[in-house]
C-alpha positions as CSV (number, residue, x, y, z in Angstrom):
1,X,-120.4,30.0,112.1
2,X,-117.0,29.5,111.9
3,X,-114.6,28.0,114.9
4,X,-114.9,24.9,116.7
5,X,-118.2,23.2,117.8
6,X,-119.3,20.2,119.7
7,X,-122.5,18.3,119.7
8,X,-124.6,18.5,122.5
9,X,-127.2,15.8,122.5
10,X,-130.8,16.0,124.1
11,X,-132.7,13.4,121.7
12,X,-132.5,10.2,120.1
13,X,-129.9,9.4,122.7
14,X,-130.1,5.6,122.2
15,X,-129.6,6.2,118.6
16,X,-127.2,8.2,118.6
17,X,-124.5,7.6,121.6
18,X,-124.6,4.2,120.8
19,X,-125.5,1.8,117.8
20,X,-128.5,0.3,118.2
21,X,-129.6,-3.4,117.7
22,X,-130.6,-4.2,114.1
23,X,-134.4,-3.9,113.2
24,X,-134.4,-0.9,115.8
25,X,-135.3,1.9,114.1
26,X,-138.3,3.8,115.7
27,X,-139.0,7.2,114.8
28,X,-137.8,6.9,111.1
29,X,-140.6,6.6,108.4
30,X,-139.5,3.2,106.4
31,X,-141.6,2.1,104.1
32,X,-141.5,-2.1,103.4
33,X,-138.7,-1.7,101.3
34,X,-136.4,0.3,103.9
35,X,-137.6,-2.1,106.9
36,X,-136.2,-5.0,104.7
37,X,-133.2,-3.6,103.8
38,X,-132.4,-2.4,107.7
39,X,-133.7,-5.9,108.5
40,X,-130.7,-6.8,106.4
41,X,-127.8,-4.9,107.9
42,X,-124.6,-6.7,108.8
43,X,-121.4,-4.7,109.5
44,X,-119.3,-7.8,108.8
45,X,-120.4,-7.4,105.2
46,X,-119.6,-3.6,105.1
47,X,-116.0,-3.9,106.7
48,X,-115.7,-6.6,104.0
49,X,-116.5,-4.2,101.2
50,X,-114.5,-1.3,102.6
51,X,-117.9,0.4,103.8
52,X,-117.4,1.7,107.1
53,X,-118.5,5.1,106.7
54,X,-122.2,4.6,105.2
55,X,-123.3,6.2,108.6
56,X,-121.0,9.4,107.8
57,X,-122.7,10.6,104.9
58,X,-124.3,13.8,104.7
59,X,-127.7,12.9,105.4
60,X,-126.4,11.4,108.8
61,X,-123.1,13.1,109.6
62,X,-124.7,16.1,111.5
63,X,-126.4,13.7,113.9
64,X,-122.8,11.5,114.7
65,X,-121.7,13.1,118.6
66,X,-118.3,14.5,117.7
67,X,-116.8,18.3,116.8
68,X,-116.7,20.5,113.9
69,X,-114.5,22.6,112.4
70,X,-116.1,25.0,110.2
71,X,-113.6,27.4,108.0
72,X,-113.9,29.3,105.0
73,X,-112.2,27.9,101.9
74,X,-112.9,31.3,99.8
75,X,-115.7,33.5,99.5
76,X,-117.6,31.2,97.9
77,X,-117.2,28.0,99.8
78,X,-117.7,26.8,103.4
79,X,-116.5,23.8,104.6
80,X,-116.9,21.8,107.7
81,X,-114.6,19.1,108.9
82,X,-115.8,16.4,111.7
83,X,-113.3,14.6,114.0
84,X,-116.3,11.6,114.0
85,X,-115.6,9.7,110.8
86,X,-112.7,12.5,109.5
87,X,-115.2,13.6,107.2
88,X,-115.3,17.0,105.2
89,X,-118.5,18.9,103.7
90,X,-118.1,21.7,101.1
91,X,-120.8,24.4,100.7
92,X,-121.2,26.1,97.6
93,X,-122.4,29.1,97.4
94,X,-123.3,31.2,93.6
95,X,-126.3,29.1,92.7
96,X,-124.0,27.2,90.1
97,X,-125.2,23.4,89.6
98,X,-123.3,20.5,90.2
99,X,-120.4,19.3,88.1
100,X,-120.5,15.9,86.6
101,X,-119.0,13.7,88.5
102,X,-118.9,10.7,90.7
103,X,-121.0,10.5,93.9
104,X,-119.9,10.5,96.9
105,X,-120.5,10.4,100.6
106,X,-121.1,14.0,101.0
107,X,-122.4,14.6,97.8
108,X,-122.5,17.9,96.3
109,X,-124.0,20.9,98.2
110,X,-125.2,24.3,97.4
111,X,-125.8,27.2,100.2
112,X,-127.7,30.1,100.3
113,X,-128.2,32.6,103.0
114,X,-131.8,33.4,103.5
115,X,-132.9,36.5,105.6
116,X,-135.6,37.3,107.6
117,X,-137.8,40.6,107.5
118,X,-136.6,43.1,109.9
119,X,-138.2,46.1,110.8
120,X,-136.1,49.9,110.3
121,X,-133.0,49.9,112.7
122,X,-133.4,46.2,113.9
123,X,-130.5,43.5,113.0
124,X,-130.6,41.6,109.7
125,X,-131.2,38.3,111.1
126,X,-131.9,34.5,108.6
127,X,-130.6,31.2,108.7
128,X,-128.3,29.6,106.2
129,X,-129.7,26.9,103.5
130,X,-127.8,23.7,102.3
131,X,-129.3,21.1,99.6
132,X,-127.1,18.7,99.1
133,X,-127.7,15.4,96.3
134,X,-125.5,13.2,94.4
135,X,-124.8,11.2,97.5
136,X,-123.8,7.6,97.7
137,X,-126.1,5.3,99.4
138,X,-125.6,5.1,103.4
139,X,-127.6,5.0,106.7
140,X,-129.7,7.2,108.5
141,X,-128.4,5.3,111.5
142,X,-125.5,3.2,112.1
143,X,-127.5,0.0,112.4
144,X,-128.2,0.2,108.7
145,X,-131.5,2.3,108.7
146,X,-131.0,3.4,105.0
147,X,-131.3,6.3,102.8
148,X,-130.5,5.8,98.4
149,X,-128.6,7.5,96.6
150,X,-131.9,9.6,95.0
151,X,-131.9,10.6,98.6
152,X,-132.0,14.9,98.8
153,X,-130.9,16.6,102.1
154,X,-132.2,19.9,103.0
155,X,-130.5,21.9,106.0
156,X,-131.1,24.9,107.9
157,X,-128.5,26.2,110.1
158,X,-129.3,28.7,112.7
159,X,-127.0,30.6,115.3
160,X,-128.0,31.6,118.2
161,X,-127.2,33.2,121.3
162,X,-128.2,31.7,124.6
163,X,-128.4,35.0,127.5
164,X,-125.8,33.8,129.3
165,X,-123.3,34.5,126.0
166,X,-123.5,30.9,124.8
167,X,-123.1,30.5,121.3
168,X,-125.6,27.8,119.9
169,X,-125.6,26.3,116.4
170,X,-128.9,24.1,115.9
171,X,-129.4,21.8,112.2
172,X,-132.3,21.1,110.7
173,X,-132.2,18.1,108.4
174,X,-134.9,17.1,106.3
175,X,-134.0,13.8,104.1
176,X,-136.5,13.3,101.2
177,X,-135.9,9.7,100.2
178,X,-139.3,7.9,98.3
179,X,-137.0,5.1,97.3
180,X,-137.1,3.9,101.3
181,X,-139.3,6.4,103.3
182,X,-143.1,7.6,103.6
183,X,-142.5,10.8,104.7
184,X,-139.5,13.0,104.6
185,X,-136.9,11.9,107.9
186,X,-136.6,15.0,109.6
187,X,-134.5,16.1,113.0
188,X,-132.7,18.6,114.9
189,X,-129.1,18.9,116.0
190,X,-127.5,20.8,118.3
191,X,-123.8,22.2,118.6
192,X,-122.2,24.2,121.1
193,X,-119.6,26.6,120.4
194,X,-115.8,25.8,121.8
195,X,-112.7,28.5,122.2
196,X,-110.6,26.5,120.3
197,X,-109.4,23.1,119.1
198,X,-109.1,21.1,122.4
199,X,-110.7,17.8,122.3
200,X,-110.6,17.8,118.7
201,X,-110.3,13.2,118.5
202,X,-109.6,12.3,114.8
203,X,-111.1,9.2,114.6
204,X,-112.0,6.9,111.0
205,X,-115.2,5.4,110.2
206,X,-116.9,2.8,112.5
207,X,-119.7,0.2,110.9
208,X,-120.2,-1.0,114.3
């Protein structure tokens, strides 16, 4: 998983590419309590309160268009750094729990590798497994669709290797969130693999 990746976007397009008007927020299970508080979004408000980056937290970050950079830390922790937002997750891997601590826009995450069964002299092959909690409150979408800070993200992160040598990395994100949804928010992402670092585009946190 590690190197440099770009995201490579098929769905949601509208959602995604560009921020959509307020009270648009098909596809995402709010309950009457998220509708009015999306119903309520104003980015004025949020630039005010030095809250740009409620759409970079890690129950959305994975679905901003931009790069990552993915690097090991040690053995025991991956990290991922976006150029969308200048944002930076840390997995932890050991099965240790969480620290005390403030929240924060990533939270805190804990990674597991699972494997898959493989019959005798066939490649170990799984996916790897993030839960992440302890999460400031933010938005599913940058027009203030929003998740709580109860919210828990569960990710799967698969590799995979298209025939013509592409490397592919595709997220699934599942956001359990009763304080605002129905039904858990879930999608799928997908990354591309890049040689190196060119077109890495620091950029901060947008509300708009």
């Amino acid at each position: 998983m590690t190197g440099y990746w770009v995201s490579v976007v098929t769905e949601d397009w509208k959602f995604r590419m560009v921020t959509p008007p307020k009270g648009s927020f098909g596809g995402v299970p709010l309950n009457p309590e998220g509708r009015r508080v999306a119903n309520a979004w104003d980015p004025a408000k949020d630039e005010a309160a030095g809250q740009q980056c409620r759409s970079y937290g890690a129950a959305a970050l994975m679905r901003v268009p931009g790069r990552l950079h993915i690097t090991w830390e040690n053995d025991t922790t991956l990290r991922i750094d976006t150029d969308a937002g200048t944002q930076s997750r840390i997995f932890h891997f050991g099965g240790s729990p969480a620290p005390a601590g403030e929240p924060s826009w990533q939270g805190y995450s804990t990674a597991e590798w699972e494997y898959a069964a493989a019959g005798r002299g066939q490649p170990r092959t799984g996916n790897l497994k993030v839960v992440t909690t302890r999460m400031l409150p933010g938005y599913l979408r940058k027009n203030g669709v929003p998740y709580s800070a109860n919210a828990v993200v569960t990710e799967y992160y698969d590799r995979i290797t298209a025939q013509n040598g592409d490397q592919w990395l595709v997220v699934s994100t599942e956001v359990n969130d009763p304080q605002y949804l129905t039904m858990p928010f879930i999608t799928s992402t997908h990354f591309k693999k890049l040689p190196d670092a060119t077109g890495w585009d620091a950029q901060p946190c947008s509300s708009r």
